[in-house]
Backbone as a printed PyTorch tensor [residue, N CA C, xyz], in Angstrom:
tensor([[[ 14.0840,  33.1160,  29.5730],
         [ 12.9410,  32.2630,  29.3210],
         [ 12.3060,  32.6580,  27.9940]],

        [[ 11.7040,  31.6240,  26.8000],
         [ 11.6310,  31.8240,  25.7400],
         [  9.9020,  31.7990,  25.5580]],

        [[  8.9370,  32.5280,  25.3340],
         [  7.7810,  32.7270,  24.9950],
         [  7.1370,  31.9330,  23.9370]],

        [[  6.2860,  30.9510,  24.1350],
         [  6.2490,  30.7240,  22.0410],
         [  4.6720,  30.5460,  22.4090]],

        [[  4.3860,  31.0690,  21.0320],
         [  2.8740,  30.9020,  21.1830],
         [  2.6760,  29.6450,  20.2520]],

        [[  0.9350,  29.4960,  20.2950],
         [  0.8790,  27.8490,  19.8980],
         [ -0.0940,  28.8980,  18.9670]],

        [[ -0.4900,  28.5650,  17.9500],
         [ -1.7780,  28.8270,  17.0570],
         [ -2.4670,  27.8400,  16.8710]],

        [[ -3.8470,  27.4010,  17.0280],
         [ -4.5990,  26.7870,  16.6130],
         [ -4.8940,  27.5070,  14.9360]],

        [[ -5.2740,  25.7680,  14.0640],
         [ -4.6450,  26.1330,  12.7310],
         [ -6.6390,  26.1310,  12.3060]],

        [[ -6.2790,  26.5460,  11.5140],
         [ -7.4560,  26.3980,  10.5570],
         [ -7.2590,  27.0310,   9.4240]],

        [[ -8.8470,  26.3490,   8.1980],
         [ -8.5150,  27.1230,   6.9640],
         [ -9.8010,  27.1380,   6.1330]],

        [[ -9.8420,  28.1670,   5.3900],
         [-11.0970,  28.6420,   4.3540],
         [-11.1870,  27.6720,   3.2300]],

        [[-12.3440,  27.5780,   3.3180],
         [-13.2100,  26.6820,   2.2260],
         [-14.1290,  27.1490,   1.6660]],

        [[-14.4220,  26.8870,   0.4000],
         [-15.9610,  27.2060,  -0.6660],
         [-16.4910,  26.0690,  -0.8990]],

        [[-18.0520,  26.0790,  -0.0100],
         [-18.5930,  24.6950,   0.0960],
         [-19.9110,  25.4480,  -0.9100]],

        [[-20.2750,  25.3600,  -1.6010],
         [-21.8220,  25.6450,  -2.6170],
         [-21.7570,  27.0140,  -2.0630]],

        [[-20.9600,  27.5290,  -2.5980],
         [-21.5380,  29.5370,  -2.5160],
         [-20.8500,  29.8040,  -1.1390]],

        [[-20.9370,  29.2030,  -0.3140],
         [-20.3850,  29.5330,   1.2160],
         [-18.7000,  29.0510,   1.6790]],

        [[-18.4230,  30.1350,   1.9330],
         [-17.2890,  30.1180,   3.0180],
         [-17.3580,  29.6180,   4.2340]],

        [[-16.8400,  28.6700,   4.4780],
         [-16.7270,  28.0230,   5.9210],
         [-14.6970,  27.6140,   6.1270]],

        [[-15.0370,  28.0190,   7.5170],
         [-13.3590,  27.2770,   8.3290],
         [-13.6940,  26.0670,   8.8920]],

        [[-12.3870,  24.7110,   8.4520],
         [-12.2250,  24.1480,   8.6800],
         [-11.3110,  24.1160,   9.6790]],

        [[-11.4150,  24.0000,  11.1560],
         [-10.6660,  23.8360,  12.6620],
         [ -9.7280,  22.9020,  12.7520]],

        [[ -8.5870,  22.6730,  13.5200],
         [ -7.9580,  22.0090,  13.8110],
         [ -8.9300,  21.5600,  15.3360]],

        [[ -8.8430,  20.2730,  15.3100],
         [ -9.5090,  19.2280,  16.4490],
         [ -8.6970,  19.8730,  17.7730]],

        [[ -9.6040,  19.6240,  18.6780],
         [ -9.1230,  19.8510,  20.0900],
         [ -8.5780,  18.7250,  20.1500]],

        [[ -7.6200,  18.4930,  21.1530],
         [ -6.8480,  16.6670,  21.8040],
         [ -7.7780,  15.9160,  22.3510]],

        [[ -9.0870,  16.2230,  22.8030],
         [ -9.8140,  15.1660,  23.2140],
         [-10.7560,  15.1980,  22.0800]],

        [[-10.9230,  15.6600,  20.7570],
         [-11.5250,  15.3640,  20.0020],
         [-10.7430,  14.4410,  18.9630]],

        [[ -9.5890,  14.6160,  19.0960],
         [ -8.3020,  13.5360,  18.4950],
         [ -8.1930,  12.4370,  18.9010]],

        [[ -8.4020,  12.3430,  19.9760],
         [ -7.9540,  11.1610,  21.1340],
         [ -9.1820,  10.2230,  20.4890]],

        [[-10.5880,  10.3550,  20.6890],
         [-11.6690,  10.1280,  20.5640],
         [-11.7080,   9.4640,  19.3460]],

        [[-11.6670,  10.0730,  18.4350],
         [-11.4800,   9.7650,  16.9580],
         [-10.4540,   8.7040,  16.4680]],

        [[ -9.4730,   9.0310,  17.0960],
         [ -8.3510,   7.9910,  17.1610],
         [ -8.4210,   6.4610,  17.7840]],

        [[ -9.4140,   6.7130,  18.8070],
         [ -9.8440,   5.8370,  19.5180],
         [-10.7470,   4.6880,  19.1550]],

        [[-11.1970,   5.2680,  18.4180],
         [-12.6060,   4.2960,  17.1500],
         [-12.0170,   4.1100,  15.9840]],

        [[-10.9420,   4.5770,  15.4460],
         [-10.6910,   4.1390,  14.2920],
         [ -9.3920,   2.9450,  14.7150]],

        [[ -8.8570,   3.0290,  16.0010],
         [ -7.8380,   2.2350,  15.8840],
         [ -9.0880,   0.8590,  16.5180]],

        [[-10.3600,   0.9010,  17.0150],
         [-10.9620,  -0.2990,  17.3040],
         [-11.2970,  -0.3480,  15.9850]],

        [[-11.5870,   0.0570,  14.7810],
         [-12.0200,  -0.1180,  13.6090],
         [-10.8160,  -1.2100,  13.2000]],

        [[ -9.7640,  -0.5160,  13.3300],
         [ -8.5400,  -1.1610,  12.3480],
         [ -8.5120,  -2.8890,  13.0750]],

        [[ -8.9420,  -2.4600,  14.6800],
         [ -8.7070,  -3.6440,  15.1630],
         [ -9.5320,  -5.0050,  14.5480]],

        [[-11.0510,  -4.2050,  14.4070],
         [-11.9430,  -5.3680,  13.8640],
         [-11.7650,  -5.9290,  12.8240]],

        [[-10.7200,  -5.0120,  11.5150],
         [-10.1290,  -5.4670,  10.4580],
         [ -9.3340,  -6.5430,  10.4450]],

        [[ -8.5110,  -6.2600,  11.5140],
         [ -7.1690,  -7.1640,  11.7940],
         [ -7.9220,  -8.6240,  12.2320]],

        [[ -8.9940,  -8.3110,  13.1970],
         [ -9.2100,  -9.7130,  14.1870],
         [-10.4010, -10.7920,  12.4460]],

        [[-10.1180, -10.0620,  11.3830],
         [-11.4170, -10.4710,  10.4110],
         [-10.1370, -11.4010,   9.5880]],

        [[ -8.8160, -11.2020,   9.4650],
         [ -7.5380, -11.7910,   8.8010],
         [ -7.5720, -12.9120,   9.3200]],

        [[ -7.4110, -13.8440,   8.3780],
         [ -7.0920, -15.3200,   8.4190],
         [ -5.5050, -15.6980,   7.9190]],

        [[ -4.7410, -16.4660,   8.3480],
         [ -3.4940, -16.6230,   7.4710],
         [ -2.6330, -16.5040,   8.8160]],

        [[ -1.5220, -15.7720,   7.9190],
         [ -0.6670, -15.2320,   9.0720],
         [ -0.8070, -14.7450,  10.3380]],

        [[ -0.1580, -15.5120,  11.2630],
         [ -0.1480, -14.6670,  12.7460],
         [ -0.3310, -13.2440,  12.7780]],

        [[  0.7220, -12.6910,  12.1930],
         [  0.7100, -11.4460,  12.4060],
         [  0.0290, -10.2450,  11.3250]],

        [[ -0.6790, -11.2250,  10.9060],
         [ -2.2030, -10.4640,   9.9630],
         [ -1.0990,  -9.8420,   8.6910]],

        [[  0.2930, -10.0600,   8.2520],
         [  0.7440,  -8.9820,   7.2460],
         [  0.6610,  -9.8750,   6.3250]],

        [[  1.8480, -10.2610,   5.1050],
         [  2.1920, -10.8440,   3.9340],
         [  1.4420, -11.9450,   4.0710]],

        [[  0.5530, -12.5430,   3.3310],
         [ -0.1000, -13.8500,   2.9200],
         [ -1.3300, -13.9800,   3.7200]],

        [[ -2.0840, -12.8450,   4.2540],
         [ -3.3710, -13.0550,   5.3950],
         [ -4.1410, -12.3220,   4.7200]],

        [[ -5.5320, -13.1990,   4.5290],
         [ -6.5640, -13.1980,   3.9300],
         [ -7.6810, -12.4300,   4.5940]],

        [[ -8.0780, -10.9380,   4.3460],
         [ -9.1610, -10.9720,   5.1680],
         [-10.8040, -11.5200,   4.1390]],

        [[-11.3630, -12.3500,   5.7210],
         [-12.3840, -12.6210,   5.6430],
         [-13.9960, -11.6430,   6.5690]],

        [[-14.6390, -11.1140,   5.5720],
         [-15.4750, -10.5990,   5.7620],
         [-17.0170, -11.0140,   5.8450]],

        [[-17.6150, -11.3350,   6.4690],
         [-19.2720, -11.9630,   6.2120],
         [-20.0670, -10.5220,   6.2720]],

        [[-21.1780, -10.5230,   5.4310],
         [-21.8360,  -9.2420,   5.1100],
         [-21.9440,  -8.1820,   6.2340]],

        [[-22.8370,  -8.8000,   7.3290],
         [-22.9510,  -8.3540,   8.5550],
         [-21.6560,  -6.9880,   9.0380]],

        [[-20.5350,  -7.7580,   8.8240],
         [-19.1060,  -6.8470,   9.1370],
         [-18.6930,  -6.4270,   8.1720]],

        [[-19.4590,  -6.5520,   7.1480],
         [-18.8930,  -5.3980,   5.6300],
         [-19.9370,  -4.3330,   6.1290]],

        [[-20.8950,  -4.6200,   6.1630],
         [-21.7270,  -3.4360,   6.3130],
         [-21.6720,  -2.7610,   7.8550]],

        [[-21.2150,  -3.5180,   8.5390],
         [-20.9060,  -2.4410,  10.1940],
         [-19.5080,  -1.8530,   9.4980]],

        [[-18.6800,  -2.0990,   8.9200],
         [-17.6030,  -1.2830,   8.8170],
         [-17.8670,  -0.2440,   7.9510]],

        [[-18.8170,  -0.2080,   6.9550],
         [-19.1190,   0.7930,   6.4240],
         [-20.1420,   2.0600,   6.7760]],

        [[-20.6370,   1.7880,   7.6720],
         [-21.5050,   2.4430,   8.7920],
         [-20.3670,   3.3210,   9.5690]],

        [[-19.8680,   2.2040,  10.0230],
         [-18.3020,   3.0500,  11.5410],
         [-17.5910,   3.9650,  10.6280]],

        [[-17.4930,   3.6400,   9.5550],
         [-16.4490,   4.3030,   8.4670],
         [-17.1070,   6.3220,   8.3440]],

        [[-18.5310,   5.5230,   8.0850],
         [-19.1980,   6.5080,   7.5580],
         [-19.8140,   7.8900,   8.8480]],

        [[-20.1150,   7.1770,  10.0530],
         [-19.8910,   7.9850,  11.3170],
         [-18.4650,   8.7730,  11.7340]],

        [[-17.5670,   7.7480,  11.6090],
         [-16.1530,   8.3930,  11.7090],
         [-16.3560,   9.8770,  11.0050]],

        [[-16.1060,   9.3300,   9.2980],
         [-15.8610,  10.5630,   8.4620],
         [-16.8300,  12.1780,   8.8100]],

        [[-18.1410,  11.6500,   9.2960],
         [-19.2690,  12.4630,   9.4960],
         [-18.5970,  13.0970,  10.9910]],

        [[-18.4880,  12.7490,  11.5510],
         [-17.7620,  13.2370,  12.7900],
         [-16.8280,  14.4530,  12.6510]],

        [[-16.0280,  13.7470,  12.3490],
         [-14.7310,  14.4360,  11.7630],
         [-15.1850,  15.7500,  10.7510]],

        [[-16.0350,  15.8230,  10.0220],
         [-16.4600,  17.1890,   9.5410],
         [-17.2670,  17.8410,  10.3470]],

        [[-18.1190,  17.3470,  10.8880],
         [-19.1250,  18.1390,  11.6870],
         [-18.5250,  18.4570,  12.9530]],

        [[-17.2920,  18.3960,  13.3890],
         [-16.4440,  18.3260,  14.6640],
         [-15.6110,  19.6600,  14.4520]],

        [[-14.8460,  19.7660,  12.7870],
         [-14.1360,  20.5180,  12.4490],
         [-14.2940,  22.1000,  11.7510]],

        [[-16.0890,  22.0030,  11.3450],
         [-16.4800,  22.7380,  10.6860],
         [-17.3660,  23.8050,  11.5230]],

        [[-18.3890,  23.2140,  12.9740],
         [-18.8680,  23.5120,  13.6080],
         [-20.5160,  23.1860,  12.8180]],

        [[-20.3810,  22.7830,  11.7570],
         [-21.9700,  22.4620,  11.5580],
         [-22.7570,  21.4840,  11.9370]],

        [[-23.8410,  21.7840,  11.7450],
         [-25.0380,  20.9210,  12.5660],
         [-25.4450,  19.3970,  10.7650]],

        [[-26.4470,  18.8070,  11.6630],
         [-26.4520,  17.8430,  10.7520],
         [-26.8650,  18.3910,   8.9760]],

        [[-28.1280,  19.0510,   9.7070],
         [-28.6190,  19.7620,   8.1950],
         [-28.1080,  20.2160,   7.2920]],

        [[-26.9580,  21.1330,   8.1020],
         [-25.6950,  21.0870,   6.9710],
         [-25.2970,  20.3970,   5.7960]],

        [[-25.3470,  19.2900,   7.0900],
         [-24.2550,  18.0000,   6.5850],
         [-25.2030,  17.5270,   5.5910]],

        [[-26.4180,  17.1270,   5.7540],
         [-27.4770,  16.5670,   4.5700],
         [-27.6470,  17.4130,   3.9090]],

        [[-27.8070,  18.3790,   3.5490],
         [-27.6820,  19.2890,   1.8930],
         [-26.5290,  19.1400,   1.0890]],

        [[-25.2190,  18.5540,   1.8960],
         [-24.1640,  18.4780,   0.8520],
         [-23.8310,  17.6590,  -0.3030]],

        [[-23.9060,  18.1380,  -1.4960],
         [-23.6470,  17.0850,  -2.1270],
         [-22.6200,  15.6280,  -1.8390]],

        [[-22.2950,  14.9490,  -2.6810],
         [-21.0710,  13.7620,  -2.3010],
         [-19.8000,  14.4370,  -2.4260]],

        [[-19.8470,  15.0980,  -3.7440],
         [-18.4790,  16.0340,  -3.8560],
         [-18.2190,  16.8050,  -2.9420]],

        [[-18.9180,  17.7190,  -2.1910],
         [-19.0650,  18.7800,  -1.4620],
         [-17.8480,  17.8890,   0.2630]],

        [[-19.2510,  17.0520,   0.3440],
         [-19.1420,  15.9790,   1.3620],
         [-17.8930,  15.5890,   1.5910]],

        [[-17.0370,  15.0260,   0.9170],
         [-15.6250,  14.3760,   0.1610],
         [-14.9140,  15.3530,   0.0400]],

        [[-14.5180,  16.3730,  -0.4840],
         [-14.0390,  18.0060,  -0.5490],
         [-13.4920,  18.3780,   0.8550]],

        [[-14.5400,  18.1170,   1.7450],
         [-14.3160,  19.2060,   3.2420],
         [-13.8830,  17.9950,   4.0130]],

        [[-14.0880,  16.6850,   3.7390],
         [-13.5400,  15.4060,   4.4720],
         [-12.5050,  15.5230,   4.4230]],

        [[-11.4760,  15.8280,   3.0380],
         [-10.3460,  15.7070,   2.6010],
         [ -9.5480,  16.8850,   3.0010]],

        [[-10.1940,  18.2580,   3.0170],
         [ -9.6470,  19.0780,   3.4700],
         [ -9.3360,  19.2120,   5.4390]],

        [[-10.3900,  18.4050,   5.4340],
         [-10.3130,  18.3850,   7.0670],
         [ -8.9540,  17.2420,   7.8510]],

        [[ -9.4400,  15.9110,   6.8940],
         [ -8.2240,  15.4010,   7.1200],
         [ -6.7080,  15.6620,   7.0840]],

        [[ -6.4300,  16.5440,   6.1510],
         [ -5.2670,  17.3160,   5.8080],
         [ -4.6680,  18.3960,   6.5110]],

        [[ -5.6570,  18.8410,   7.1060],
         [ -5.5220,  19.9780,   8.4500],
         [ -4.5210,  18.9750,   9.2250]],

        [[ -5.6060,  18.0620,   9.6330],
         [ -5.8430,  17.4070,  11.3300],
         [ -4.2610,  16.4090,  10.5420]],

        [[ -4.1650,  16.2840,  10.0600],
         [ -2.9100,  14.9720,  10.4120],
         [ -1.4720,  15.4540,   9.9980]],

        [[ -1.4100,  16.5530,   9.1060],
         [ -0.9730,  16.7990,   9.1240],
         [  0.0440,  17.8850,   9.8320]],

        [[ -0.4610,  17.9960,  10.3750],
         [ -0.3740,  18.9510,  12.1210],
         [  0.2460,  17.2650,  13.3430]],

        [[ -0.6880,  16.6940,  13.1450],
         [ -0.0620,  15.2750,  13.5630],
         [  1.3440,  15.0480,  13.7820]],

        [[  1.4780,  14.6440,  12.0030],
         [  2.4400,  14.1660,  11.3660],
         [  3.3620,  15.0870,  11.3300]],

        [[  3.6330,  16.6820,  11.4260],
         [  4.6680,  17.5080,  11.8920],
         [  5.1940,  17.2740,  13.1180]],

        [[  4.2340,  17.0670,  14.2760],
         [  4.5970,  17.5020,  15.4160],
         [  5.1310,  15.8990,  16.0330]],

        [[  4.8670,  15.1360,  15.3090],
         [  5.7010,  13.6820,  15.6870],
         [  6.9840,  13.8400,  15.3840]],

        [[  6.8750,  14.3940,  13.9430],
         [  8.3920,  14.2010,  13.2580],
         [  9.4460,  14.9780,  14.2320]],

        [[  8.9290,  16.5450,  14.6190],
         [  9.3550,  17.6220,  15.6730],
         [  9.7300,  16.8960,  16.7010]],

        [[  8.8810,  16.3610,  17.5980],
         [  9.2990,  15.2410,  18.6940],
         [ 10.2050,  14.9640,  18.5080]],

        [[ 10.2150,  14.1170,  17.9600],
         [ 10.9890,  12.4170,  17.3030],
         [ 12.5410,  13.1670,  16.9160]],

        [[ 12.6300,  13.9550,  16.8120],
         [ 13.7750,  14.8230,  16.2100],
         [ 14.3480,  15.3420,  17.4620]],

        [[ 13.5790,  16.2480,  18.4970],
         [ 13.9380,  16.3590,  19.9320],
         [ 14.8750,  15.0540,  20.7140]],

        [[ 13.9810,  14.1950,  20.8290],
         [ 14.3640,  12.7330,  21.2470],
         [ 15.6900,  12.3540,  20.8850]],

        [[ 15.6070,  12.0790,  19.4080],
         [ 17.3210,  12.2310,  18.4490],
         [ 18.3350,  12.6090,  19.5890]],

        [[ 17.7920,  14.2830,  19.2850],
         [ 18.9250,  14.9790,  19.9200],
         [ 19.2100,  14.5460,  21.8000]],

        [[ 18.1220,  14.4080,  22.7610],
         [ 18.2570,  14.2800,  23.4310],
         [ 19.2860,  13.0960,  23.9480]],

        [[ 18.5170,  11.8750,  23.1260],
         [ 19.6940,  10.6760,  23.3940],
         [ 20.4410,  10.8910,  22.5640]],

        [[ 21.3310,  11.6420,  22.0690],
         [ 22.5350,  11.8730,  21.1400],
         [ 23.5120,  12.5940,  21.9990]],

        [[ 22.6350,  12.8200,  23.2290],
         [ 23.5020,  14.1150,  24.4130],
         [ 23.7380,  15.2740,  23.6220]],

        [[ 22.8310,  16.1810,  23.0930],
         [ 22.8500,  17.0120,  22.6340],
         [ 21.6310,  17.6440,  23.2810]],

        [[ 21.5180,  19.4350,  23.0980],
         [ 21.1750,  20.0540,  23.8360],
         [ 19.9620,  20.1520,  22.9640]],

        [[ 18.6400,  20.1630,  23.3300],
         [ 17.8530,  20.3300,  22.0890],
         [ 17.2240,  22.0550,  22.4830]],

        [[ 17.0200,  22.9230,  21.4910],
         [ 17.0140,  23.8550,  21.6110],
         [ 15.6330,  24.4210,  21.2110]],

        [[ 14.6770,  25.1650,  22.2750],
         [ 13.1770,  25.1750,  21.4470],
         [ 13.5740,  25.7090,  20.5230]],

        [[ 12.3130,  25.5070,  18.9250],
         [ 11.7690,  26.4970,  18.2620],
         [ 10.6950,  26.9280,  18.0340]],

        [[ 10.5960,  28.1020,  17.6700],
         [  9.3930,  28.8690,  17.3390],
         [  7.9490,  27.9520,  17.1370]],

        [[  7.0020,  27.6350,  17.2450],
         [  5.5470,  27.1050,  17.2110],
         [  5.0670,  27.6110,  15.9780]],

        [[  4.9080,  27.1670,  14.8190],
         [  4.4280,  27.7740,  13.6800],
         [  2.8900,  27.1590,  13.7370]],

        [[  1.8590,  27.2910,  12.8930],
         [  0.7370,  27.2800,  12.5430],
         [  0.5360,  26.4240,  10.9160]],

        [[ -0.6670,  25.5930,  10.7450],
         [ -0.4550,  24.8020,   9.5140],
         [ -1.4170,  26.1860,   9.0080]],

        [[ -1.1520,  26.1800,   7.7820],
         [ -2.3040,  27.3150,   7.1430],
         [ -3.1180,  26.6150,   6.0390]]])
């Protein structure tokens, strides 16, 4: 029987003079997040005029009202997502400059999806092998740094 440990990832940041870690999201803080942005994407989609299937030649139409709720949801999302990952409180969050703000968004996003986007590809590669009738063989659990 093969042991593997899991690491929860995180990583150091210089936000104005201070060191702070940026966390990798718990799964119900993923789920959650995921959950509002895919009703976000939805309200995008249901705003397309044109094509059935909202792709090549579909127009989205926006009336102010839903420009400005999407930029609100946008702007809760992103606020979430740092204050979720960083462990700070709001006050924090309001002293930061825009750069600052944008900086730890970007770094946070890069944690969180990309940890994602490994562990799909990892899957998805299992799967391969599985329906290929091949034996898939664990490996080791690495950590994003």
């Amino acid at each position: 029987m093969n042991t593997f440990e899991i690491l929860k990832a995180s990583r150091q940041v210089r936000v104005g003079g201070e060191e702070i870690s940026i966390r990798e999201l718990s799964w119900m803080e993923l789920k959650t997040l995921t959950e509002k942005l895919a009703g976000e994407a939805q309200r995008i989609l249901g705003a397309m005029k044109g094509k059935e299937d909202a792709s090549e030649g579909a127009v989205l139409l926006l009336n102010g009202e839903m420009f400005l709720s999407i930029i609100r949801d946008s702007e809760e999302l992103s606020e979430t997502l740092v204050l979720q990952t960083t462990g700070k409180d709001e006050a924090w969050l309001a002293a930061l400059s825009c750069g600052e703000f944008m900086g730890v968004l970007d770094q946070a996003l890069d944690l969180n999806l990309s940890i994602v986007s490994n562990s799909v590809k990892k899957i998805g590669g299992r799967l391969r092998e599985i329906f290929a009738g091949k034996a898939a063989e664990p490996t080791s659990a690495t950590s994003a740094k």
